[in-house]
C-alpha positions in Angstrom: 2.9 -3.4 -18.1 4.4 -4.6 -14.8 5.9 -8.0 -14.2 4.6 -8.3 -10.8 3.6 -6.4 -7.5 4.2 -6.5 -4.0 2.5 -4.4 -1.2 4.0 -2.7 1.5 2.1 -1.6 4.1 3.8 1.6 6.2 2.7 4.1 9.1 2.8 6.8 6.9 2.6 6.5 2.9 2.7 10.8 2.5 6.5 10.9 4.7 7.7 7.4 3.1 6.7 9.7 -0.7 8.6 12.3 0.5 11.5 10.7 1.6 11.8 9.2 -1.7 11.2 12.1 -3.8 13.7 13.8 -1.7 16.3 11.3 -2.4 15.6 11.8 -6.0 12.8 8.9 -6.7 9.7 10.2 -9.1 6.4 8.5 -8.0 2.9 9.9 -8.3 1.9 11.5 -5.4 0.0 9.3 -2.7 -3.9 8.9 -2.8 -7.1 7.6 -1.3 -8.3 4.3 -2.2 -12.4 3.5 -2.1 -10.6 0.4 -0.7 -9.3 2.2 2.2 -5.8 2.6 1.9 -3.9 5.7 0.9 -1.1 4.4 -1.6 1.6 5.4 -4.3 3.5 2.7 -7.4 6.7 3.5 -8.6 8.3 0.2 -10.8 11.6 -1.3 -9.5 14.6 -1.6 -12.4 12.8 -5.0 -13.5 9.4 -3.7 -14.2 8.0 -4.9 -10.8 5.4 -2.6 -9.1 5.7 -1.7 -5.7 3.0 -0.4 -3.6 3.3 1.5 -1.2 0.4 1.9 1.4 -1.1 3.3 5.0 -4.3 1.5 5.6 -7.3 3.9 6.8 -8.5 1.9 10.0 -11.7 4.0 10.0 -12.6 1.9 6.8 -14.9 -1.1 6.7 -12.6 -3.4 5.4 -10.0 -3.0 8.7 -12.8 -4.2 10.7 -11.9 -7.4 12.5 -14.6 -10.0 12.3 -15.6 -13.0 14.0 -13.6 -15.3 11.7 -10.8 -15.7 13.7 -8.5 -13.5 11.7 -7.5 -10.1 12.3 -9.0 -8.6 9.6 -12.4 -8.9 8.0 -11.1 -9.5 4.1 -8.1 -12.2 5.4 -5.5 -10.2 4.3 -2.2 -9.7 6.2 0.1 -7.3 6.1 2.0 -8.4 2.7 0.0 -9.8 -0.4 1.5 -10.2 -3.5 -0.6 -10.1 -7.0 
């Protein structure tokens, strides 16, 4: 079970998994989230998971609202669980 998580967002999850696997990393392979993101885990040396992800703007959830923030769920760009 991981210890933690922590999100990174990136402009492309499928070349940042490649990259990786290139330089010898094993991760599963990036997929779609009903969430709208396209993400990949792999667990740092300390059991921490990091996820990596590309939001998919043409998803509800990237919509900005009228809130004041600049997306509809109040999220930013780093969230840690």
């Amino acid at each position: 079970m991981p210890r933690g998580r922590a999100v990174f967002f990136v402009d492309d999850v499928d070349a940042l998994h490649t990259q990786l696997a290139d330089g010898g990393v094993t991760a599963p392979a990036p997929r779609d989230a009903p969430w709208g993101e396209r993400y990949f885990h792999l667990l740092d040396p300390d059991g921490h998971e990091l996820s990596f992800a590309t939001p998919q703007y043409d998803h509800p959830r990237w919509t900005p609202d009228d809130s004041g923030g600049a997306l509809g769920d109040g999220l930013g760009y780093i969230s840690w669980i």
